[in-house]
N, CA, C and O of each residue as an XYZ file, in Angstrom:
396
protein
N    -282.369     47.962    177.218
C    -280.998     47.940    177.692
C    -280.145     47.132    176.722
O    -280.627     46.095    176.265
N    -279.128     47.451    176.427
C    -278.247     47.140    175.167
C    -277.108     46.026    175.907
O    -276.980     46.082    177.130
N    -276.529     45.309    175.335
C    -275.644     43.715    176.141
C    -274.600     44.792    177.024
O    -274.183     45.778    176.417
N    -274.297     44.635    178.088
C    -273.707     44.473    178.710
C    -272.226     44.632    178.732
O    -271.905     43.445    178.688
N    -270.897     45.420    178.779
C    -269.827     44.923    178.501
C    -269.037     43.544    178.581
O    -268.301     42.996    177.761
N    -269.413     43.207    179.753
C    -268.982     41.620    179.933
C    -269.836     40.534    178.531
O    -269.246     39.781    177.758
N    -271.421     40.819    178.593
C    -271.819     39.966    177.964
C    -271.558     40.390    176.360
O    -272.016     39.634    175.503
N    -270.878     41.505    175.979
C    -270.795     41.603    174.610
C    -269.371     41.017    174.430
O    -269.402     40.443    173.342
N    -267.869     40.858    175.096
C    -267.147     40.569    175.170
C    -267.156     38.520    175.109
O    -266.367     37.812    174.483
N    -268.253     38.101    175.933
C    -268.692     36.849    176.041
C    -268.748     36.850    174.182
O    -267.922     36.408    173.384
N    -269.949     37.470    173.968
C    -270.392     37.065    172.185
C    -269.286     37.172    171.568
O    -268.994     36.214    170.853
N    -268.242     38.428    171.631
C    -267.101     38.377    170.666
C    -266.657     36.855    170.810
O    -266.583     36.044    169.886
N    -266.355     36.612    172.254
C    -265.102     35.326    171.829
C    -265.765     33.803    171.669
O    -265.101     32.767    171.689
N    -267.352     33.892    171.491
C    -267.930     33.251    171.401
C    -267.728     32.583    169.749
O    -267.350     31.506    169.288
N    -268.251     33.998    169.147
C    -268.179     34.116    167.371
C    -266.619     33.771    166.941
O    -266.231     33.276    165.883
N    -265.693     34.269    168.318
C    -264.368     34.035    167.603
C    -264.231     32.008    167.564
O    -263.934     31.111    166.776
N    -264.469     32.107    168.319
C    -264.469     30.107    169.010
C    -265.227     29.343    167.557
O    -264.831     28.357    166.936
N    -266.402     30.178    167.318
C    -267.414     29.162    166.021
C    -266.258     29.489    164.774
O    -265.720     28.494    164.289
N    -265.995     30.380    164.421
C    -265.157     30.813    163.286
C    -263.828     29.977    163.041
O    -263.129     29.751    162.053
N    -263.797     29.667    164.210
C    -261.982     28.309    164.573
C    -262.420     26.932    164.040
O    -261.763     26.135    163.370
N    -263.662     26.840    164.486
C    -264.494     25.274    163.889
C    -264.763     25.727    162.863
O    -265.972     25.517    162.959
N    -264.658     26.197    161.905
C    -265.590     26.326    160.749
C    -264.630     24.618    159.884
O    -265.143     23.569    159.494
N    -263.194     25.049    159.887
C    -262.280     23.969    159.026
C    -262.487     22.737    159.615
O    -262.174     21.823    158.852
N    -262.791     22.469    160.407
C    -263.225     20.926    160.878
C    -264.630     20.869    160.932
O    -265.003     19.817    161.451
N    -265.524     21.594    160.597
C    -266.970     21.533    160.087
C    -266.636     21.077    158.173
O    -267.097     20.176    157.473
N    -265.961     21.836    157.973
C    -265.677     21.561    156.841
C    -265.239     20.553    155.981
O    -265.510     20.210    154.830
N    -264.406     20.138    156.956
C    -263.871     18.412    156.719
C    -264.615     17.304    157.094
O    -264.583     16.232    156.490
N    -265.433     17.590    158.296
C    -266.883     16.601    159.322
C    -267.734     16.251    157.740
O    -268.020     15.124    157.336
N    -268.036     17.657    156.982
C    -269.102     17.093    156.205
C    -269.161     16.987    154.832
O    -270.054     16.759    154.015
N    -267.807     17.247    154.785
C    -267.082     16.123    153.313
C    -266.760     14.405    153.672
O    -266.017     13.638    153.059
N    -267.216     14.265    154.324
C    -267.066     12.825    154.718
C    -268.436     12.130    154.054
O    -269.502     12.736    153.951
N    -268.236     10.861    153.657
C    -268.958     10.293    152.744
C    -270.553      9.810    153.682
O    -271.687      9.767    153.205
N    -270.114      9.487    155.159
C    -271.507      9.185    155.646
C    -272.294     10.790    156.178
O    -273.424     10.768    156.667
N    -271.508     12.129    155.993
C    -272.370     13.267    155.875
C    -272.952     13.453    155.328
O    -274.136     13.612    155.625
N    -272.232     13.597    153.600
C    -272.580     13.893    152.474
C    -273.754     12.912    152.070
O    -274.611     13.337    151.296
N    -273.826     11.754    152.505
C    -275.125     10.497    152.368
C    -276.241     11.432    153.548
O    -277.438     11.711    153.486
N    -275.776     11.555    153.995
C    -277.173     11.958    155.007
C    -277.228     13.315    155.147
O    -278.091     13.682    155.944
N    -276.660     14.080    154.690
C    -277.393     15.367    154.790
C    -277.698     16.109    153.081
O    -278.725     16.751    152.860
N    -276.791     15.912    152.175
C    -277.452     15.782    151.142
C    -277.138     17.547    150.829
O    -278.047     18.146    150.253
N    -276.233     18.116    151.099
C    -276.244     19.684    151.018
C    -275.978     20.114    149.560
O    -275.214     19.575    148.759
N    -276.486     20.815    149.443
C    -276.308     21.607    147.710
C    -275.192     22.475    147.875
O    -274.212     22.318    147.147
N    -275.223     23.747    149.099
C    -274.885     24.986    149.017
C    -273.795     24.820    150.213
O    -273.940     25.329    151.325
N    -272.702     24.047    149.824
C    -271.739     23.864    151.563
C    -271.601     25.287    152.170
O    -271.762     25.495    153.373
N    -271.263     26.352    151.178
C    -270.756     27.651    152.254
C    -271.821     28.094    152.753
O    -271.718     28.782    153.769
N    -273.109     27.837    152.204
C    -274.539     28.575    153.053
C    -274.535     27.930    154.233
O    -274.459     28.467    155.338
N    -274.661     26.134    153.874
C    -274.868     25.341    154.997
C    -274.025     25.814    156.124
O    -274.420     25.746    157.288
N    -272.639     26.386    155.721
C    -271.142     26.156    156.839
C    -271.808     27.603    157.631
O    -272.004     27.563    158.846
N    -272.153     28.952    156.774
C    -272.524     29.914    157.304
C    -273.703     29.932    158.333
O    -273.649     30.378    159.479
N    -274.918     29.287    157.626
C    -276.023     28.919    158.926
C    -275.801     28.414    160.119
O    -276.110     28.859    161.225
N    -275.128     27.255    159.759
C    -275.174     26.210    161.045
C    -274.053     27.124    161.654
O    -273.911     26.766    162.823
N    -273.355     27.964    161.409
C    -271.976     28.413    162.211
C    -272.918     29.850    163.138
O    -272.897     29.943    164.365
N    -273.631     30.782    162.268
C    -274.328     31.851    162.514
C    -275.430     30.782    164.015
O    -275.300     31.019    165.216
N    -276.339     29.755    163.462
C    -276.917     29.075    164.815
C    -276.241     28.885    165.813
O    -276.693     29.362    166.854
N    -275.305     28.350    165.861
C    -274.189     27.969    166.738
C    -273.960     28.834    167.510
O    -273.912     28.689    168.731
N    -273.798     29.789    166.938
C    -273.229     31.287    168.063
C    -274.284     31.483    168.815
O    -274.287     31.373    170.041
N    -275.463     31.857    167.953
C    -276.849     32.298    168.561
C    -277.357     31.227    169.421
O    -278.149     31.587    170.291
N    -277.101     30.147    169.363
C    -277.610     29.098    170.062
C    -276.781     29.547    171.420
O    -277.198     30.110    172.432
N    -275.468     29.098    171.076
C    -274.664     29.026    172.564
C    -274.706     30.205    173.313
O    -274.754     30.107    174.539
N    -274.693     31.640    172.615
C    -274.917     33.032    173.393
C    -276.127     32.964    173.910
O    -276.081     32.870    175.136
N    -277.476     32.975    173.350
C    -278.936     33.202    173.734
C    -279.451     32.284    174.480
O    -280.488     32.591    175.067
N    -278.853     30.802    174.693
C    -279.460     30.369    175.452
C    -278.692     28.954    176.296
O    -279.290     28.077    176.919
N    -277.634     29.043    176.138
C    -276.675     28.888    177.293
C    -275.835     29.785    177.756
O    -275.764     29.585    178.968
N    -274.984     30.891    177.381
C    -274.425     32.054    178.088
C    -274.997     33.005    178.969
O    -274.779     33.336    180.134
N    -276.352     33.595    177.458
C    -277.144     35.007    178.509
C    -277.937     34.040    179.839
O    -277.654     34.144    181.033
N    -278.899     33.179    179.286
C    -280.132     32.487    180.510
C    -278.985     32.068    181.642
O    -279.176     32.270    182.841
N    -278.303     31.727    181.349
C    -277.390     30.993    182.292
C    -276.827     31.932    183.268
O    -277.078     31.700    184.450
N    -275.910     33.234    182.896
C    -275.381     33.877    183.474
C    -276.246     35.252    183.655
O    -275.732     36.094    184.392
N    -277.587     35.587    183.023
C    -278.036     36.581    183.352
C    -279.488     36.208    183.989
O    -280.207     37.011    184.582
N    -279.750     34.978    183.777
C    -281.191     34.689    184.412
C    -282.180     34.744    183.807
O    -283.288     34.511    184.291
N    -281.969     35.048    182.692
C    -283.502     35.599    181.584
C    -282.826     35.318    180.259
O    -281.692     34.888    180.048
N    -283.729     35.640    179.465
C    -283.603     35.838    177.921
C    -283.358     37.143    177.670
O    -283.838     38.006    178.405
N    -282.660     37.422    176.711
C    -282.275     38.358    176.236
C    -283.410     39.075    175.557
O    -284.051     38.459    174.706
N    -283.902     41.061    176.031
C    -285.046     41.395    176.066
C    -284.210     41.974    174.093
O    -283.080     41.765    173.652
N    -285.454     42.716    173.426
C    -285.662     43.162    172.023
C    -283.865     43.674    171.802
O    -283.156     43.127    170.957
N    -283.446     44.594    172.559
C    -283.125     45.833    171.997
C    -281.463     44.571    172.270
O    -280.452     44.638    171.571
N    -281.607     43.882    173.076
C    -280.223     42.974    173.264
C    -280.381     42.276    172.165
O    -279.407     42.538    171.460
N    -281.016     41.589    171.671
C    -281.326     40.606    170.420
C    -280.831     42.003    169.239
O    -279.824     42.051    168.533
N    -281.389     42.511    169.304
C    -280.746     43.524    168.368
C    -279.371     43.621    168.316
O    -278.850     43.078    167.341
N    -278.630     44.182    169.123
C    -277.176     43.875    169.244
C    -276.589     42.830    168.830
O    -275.588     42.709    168.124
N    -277.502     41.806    169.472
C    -276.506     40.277    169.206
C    -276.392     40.441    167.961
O    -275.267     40.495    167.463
N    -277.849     40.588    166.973
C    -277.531     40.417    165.701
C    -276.724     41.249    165.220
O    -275.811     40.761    164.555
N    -276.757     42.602    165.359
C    -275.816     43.625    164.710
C    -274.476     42.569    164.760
O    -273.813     42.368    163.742
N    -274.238     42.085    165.729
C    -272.334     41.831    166.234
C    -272.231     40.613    165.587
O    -271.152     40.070    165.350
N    -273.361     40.147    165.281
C    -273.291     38.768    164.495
C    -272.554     39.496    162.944
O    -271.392     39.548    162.541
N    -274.052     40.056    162.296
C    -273.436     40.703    161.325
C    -272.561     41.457    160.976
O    -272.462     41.490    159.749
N    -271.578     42.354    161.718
C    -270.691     42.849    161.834
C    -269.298     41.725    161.726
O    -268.307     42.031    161.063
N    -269.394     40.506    162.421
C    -268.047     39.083    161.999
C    -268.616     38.203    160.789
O    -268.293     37.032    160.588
N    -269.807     39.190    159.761
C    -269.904     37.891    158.987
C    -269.383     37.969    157.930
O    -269.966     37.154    157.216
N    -268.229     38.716    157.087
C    -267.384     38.969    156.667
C    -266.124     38.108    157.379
O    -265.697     37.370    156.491
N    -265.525     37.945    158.336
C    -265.016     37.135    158.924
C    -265.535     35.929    158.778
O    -264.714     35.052    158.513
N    -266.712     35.590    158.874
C    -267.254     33.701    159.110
C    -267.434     33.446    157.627
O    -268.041     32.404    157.382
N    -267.017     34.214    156.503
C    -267.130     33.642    155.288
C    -266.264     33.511    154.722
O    -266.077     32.652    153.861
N    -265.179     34.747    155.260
C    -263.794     34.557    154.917
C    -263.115     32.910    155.710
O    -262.253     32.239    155.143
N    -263.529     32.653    156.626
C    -262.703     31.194    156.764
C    -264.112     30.471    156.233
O    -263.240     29.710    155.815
N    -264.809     30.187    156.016
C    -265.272     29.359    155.142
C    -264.616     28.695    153.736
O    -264.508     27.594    153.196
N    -264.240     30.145    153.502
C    -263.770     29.601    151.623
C    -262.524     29.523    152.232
O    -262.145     28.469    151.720
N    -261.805     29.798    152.800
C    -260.717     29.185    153.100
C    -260.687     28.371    153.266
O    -259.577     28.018    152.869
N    -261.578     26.906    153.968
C    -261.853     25.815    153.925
C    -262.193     25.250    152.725
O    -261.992     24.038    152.649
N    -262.647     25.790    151.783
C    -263.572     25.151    150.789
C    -261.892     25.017    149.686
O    -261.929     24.511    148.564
């Protein structure tokens, strides 16, 4: 069974919400006690991962478990990712806009 209309609408404005933080992620870890402790080589990979987790974190396992009772079965994980990858053209475009 493929997400849900409600729950694919949830992920859109989910991805839209991480994509708004990206510029104050951006500024969080140009700060000198970040940059001491996390030590990043690749900021737009770092900004893209942790932004791509973020979504997947907050959709898969506080949105779906929460509001659907379960984990999200194969063919939904599939989707998520498609819709992930489908805004990641978007989550890189405000990245370098930050950078």
């Amino acid at each position: 069974m493929a997400l849900e209309k409600k729950d694919k609408k949830m992920l859109d404005t989910m991805i839209e919400e991480e994509i708004s933080k990206i510029p104050g992620l951006v500024r969080n870890l140009r700060l000198p006690q970040f940059q001491d402790a996390f030590q990043i080589k690749n900021e737009p990979e770092y900004v893209y991962g942790y932004t791509h987790g973020a979504i997947i974190g907050k959709f898969e396992t506080y949105y779906f478990v929460v509001h659907s009772g379960k984990k999200p079965n194969g063919m939904e994980v599939d989707e998520i990712g498609k819709t992930i990858f489908e805004k990641s053209g978007e989550i890189r475009n405000a990245i370098s806009k930050s950078s």
